[in-house]
C-alpha positions as CSV (number, residue, x, y, z in Angstrom):
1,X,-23.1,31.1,-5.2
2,X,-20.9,31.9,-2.1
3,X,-18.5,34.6,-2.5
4,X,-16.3,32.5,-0.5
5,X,-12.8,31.6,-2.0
6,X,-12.6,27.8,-2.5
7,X,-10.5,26.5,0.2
8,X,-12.8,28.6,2.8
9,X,-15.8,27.1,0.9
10,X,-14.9,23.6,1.3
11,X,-13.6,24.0,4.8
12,X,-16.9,25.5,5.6
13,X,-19.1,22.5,4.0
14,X,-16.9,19.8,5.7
15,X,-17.1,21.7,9.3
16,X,-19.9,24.3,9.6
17,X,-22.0,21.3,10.3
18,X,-20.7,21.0,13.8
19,X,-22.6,23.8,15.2
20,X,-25.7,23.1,13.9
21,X,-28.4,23.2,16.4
22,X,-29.2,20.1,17.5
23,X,-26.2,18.0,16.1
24,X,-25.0,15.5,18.9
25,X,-21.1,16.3,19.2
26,X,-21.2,13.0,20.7
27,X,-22.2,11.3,17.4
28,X,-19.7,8.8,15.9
29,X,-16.6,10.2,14.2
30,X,-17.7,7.6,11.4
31,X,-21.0,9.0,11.0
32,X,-19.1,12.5,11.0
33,X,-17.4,11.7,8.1
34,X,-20.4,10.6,6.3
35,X,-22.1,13.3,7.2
36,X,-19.5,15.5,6.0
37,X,-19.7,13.9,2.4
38,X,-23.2,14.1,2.2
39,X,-23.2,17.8,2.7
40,X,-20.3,18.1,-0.2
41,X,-23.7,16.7,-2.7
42,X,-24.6,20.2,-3.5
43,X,-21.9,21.2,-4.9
44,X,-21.3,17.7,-6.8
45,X,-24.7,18.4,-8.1
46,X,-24.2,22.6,-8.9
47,X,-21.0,20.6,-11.2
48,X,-23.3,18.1,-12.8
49,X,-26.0,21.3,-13.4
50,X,-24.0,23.6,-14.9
51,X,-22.2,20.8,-17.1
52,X,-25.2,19.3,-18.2
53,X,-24.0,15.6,-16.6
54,X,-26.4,12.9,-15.6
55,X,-26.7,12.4,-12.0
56,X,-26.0,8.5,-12.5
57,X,-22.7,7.5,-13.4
58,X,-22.8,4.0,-13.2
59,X,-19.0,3.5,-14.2
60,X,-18.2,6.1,-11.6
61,X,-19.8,4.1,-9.1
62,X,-18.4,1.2,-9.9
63,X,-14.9,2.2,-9.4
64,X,-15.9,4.0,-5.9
65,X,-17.5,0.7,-5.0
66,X,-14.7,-1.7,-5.9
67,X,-12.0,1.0,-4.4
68,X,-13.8,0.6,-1.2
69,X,-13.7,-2.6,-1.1
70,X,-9.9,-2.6,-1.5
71,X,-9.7,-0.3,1.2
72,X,-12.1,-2.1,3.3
73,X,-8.8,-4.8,3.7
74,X,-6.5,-2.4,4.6
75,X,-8.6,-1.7,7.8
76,X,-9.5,-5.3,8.5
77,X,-13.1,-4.8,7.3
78,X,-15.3,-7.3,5.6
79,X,-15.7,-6.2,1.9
80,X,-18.8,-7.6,1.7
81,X,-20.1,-5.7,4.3
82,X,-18.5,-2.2,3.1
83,X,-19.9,-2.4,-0.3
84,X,-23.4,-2.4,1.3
85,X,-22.7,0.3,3.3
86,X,-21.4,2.2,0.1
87,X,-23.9,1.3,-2.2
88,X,-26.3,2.7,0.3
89,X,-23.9,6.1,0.2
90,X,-24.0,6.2,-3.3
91,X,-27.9,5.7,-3.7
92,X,-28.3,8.2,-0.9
93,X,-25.7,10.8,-2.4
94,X,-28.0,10.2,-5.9
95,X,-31.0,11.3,-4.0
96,X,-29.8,14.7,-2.5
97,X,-28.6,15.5,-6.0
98,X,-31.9,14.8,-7.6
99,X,-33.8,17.0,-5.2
100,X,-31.3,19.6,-5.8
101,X,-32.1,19.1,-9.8
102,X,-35.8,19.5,-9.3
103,X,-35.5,22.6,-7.5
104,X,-33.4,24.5,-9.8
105,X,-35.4,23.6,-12.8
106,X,-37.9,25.8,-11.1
107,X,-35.5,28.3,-10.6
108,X,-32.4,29.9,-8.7
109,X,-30.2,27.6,-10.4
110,X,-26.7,28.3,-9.5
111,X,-24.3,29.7,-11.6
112,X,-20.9,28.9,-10.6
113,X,-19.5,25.7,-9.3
114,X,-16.6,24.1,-7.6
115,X,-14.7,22.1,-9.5
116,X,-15.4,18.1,-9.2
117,X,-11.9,16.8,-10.2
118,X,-9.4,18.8,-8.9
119,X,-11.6,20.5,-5.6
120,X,-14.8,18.1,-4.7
121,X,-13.0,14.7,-5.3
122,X,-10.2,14.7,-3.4
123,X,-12.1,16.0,-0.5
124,X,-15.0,12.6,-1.4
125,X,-11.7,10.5,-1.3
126,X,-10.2,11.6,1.6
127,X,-13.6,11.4,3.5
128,X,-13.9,7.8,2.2
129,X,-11.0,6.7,3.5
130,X,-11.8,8.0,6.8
131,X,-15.3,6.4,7.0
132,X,-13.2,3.1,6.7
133,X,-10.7,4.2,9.1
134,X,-13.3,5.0,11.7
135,X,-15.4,2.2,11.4
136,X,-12.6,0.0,11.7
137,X,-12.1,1.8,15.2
138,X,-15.9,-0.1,16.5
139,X,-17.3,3.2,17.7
140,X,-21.0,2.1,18.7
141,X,-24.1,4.3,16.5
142,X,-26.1,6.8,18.5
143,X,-30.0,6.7,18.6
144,X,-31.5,9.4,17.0
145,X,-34.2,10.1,14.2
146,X,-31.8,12.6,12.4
147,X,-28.3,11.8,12.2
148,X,-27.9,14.2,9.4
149,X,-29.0,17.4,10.1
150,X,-29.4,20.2,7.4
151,X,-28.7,17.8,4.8
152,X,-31.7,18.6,2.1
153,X,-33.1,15.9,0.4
154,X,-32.5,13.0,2.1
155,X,-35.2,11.4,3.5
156,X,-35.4,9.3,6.4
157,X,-35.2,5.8,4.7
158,X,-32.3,6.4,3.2
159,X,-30.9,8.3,6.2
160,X,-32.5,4.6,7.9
161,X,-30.5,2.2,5.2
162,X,-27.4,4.1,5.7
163,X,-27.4,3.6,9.8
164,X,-28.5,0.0,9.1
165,X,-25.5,-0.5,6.6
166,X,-23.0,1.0,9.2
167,X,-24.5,-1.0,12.1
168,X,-23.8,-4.3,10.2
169,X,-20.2,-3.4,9.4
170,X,-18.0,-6.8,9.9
171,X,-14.5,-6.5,11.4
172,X,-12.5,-9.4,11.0
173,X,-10.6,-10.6,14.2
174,X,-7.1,-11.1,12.6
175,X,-5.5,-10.8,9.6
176,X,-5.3,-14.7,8.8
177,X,-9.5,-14.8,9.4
178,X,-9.7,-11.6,6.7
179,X,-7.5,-13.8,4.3
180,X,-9.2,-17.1,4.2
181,X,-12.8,-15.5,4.2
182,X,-11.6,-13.5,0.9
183,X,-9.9,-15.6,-0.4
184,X,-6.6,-13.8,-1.2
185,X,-3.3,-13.2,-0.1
186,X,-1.9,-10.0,-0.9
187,X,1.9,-10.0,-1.0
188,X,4.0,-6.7,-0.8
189,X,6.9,-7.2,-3.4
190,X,9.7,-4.5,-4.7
191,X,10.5,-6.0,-8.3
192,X,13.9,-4.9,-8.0
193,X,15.6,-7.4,-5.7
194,X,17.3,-10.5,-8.1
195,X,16.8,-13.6,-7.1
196,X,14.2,-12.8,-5.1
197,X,11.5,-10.3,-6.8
198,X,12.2,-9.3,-10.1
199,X,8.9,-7.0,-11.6
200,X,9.2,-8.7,-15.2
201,X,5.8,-6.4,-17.0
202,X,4.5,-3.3,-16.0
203,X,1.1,-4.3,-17.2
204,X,-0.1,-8.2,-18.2
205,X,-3.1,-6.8,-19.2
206,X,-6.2,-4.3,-18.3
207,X,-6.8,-6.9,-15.3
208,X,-3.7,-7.4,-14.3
209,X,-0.9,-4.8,-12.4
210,X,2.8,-5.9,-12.9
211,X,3.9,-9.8,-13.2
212,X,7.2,-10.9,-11.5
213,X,9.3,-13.4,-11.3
214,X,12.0,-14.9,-8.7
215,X,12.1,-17.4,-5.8
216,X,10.2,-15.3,-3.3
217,X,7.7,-15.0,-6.0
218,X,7.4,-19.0,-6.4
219,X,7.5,-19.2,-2.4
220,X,4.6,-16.5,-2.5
221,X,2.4,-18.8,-5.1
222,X,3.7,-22.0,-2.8
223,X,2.3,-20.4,0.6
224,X,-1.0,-19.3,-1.5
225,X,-1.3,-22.5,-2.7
226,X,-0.7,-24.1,0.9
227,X,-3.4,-21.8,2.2
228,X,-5.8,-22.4,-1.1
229,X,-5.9,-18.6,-1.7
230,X,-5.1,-16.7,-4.5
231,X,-2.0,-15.1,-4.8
232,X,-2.3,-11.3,-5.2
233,X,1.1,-9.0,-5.5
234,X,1.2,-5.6,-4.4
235,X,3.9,-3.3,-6.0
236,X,5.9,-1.6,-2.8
237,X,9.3,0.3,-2.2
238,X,11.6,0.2,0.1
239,X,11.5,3.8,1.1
240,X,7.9,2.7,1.7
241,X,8.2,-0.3,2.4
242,X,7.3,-0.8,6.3
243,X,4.6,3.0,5.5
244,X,2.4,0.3,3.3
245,X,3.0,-2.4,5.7
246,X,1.3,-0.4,8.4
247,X,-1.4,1.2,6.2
248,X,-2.4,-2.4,5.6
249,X,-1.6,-2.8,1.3
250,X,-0.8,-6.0,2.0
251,X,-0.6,-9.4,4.6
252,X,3.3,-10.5,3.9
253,X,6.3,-9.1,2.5
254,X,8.0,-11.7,0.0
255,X,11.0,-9.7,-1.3
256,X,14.2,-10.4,0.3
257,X,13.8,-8.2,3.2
258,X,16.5,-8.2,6.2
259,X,15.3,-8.8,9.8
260,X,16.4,-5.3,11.5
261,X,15.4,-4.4,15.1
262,X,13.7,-1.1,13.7
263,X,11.5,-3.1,12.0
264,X,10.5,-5.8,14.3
265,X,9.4,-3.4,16.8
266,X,6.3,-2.4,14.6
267,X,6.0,-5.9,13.0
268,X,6.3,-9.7,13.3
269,X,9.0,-11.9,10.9
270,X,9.0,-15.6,10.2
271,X,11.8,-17.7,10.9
272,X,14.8,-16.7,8.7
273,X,14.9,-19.5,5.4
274,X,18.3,-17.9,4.4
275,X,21.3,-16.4,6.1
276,X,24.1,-14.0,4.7
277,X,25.6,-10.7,5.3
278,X,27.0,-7.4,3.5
279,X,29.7,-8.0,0.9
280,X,30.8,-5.4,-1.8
281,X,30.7,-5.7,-5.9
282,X,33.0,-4.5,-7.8
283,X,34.1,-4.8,-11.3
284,X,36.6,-7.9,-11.4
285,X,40.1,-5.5,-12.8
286,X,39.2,-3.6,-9.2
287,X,39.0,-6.1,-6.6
288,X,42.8,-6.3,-5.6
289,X,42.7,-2.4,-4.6
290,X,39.7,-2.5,-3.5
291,X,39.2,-5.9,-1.5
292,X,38.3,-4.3,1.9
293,X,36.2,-2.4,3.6
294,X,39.6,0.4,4.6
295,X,40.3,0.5,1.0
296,X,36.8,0.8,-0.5
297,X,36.5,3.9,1.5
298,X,38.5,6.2,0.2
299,X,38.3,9.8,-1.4
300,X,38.0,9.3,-5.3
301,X,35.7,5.8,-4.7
302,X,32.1,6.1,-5.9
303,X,29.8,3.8,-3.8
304,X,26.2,3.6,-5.4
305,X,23.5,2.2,-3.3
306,X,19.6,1.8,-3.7
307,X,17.7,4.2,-1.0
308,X,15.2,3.0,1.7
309,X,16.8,-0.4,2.6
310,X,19.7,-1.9,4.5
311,X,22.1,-1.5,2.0
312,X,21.8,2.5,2.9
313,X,21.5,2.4,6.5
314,X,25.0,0.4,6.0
315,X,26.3,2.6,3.8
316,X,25.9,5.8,5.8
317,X,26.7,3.8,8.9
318,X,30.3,2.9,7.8
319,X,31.4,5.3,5.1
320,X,33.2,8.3,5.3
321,X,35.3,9.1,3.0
322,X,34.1,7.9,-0.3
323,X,31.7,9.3,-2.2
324,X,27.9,8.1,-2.1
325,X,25.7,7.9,-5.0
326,X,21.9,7.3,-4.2
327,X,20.7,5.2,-7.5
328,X,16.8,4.6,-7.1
329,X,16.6,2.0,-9.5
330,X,18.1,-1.3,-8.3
331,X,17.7,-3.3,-11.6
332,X,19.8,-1.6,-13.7
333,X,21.9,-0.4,-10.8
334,X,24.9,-3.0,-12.0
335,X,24.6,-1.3,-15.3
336,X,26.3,1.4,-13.7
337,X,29.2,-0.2,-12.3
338,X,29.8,-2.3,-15.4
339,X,30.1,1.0,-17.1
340,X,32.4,2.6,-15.0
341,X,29.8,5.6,-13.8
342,X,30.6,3.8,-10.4
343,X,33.0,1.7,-8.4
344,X,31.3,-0.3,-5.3
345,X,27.9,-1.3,-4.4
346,X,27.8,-2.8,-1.1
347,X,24.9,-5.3,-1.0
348,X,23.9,-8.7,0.2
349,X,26.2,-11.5,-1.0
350,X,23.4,-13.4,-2.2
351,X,22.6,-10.7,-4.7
352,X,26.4,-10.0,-5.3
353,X,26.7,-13.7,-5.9
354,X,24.2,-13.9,-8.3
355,X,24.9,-10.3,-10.0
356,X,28.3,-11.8,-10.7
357,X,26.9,-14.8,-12.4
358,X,25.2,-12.8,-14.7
359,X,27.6,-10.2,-15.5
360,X,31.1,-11.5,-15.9
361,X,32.9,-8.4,-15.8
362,X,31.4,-8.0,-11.9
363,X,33.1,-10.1,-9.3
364,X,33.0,-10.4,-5.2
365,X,35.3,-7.8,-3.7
366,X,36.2,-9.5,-0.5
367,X,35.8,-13.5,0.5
368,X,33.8,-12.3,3.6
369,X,31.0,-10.5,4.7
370,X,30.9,-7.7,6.5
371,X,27.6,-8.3,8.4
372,X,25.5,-10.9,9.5
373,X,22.2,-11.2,8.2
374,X,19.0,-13.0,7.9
375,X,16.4,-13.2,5.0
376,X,12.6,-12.9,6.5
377,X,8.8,-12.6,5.4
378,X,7.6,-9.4,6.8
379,X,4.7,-9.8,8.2
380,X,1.6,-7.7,10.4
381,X,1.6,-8.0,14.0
382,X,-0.9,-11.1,13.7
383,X,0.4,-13.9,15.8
384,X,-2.1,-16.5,13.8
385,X,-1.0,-15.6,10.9
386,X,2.8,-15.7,11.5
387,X,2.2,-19.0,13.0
388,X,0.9,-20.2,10.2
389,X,3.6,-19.1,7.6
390,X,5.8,-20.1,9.8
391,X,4.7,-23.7,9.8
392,X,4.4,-23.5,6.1
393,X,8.0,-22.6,5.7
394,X,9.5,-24.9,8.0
395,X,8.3,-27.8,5.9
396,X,9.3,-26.4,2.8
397,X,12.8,-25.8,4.3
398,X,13.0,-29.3,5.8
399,X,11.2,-30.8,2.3
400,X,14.3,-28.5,0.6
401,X,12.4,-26.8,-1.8
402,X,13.8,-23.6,-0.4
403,X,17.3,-24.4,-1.3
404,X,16.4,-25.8,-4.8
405,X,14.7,-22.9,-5.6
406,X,17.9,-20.6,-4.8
407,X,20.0,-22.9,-6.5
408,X,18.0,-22.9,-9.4
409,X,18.1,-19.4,-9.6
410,X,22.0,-19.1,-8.9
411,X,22.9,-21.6,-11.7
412,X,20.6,-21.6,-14.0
């Protein structure tokens, strides 16, 4: 084994390969990155050698396969055609490993390894990710009988397959396309917003990820419904909130997000289907000293706000002198109030309105609002797609099931 410390070794295996006699440096970044992995095999199989594993892991593969297919809809690539191409990696990556087995049973076996969780892994993740990055980037394939230089034991039929795989790699042409061919809409939701998304499991069960509850959430299952798709929600935050957006985790936000010019300049939103603005909660023996905006901030008042959203931009925007309490988790943010940890949260007045309802000893601060604002779906820049939603919402607005929905929720 290498005398090489671990991070040299591994920057060596993922970049040594570029001066290989040879090796076209005008080859495909895609085909880089598999390259790159298919040299990390070794030491994958020096692991398995010296730990006595099998070479086949078919749960393993499994959860490689079905988390590239995931990823393939981040990048707008038909998962279909990115499990072949992966299976054919896999199979291939089995191959180099085996004839890496047979040779050490005839001797010069290694004796030290690197290890496959915490240093191979992350390395076979990353790459991954970057295959399905670069494909989705179209770069055309090179000619050439051997792509993969200096990578020992894999023959040319698999080195063949795994050229053909990448050649047939579908990109879809919009987001709406990607979404009716699969079948699913995967909706971005918070869990922390009442009425809108309210995460009400953490686990349904070992299918499942979190169940909620609220009217964006019925809107969600309406609009998947219109579309006949299956609804899928995808847990976000609002610190990462428009990050996930643009890494493509999901095709709409349904959780009671603002229109703001910051984020329509990286993203498209639907018509608004509710209007409001800022107000301030308070608990109800407070709101005659502090029913305005002047009196709210003051030394000796304790604001608490949720970080990542409007509410903080607001918050920062227009106070001074209080002092400000980041809370990160908005459900039980209330709680605090109620038990006199805090004074003020300044928040829409839909969820003030509604907060209120449900705690009696929390009432409106002030009769108006101290914005204006509009409730959107967030949604990518795909003008088909927004077209669409935005059809579907009109009609619901106009058929008012939007209304009935918040009203349901506001008095139950």
């Amino acid at each position: 084994m290498s005398s090489l410390k671990v991070p040299q070794l591994i920057t060596c295996l993922l970049f040594c390969w570029l001066s290989i006699p040879g090796f076209s440096g005008s080859i495909s970044p895609a085909l880089q990155a598999v390259h790159q992995r298919l040299l990390l095999m070794q030491e994958v199989a020096a692991y398995k050698w010296l730990h006595q594993l099998p070479i086949e892991d078919l749960q393993r593969e499994a959860v490689i396969v079905n988390a590239a297919s995931l990823g393939a809809l981040r990048y707008g690539i038909n998962p279909r055609t990115s499990k072949h191409f992966f299976q054919a990696q896999i199979f291939a990556a089995k191959e180099i490993q085996l004839f890496w087995f047979t040779k050490w049973e005839t001797g010069d076996a290694p004796l030290k390894a690197l290890d496959l969780i915490g240093d191979i892994r992350p390395q076979l993740l990353r790459l991954g990710d970057e295959i399905l990055r670069q494909l989705s980037a179209g770069h055309s394939l090179p000619e050439s009988s051997d792509l993969f230089p200096k990578v020992q034991g894999l023959s040319r039929t698999s080195q063949q397959t795994l050229v053909n795989a990448l050649e047939n790699i579908h990109l879809y042409p919009n987001r709406l396309a990607q979404i009716l061919d699969t079948g699913q809409l995967r909706i971005g939701t918070t869990g922390d917003y009442a009425p809108f998304s309210i995460q009400t499991s953490a686990q349904a069960d070992i299918n499942m990820g979190p169940t909620y509850s609220g009217v964006d959430i019925q809107m969600a299952q309406n609009l998947a419904r219109y579309m006949h798709v299956k609804a899928v929600f995808v847990p976000t935050t609002w610190p990462t909130l428009m990050a996930d957006l643009k890494a493509g985790l999901f095709d709409i936000v349904m959780s009671g997000v603002s229109r703001t010019p910051e984020r329509e300049t990286v993203a498209f939103f639907t018509r608004a289907y509710l209007t409001g603005g800022k107000t301030a909660i308070v608990r109800c023996s407070d709101v005659d000293k502090l029913n305005t905006l002047a009196h709210i901030d003051q030394p000796g008042v304790r604001i608490i706000v949720n970080p990542g959203g409007t509410n903080e931009r607001f918050v920062k925007a227009n106070i001074h002198g209080a002092q400000i309490e980041i809370f990160d988790d908005n459900r039980s943010i209330f709680s605090k109030i109620i038990q006199g940890d805090a004074d003020v949260m300044i928040t829409d007045r839909i969820e003030v309105t509604h907060q209120s309802n449900l705690h009696p000893e929390l009432c409106a601060a002030m009769k108006n609002n101290l914005t204006h604002q509009e409730k959107a779906y967030l949604l990518p820049r795909d003008k088909k797609l927004q077209a669409l939603v935005n059809t579907w919402l009109e009609l619901r607005i106009a058929q008012g099931f939007v209304s009935g929905l918040f009203n349901e929720a506001l008095h139950p």
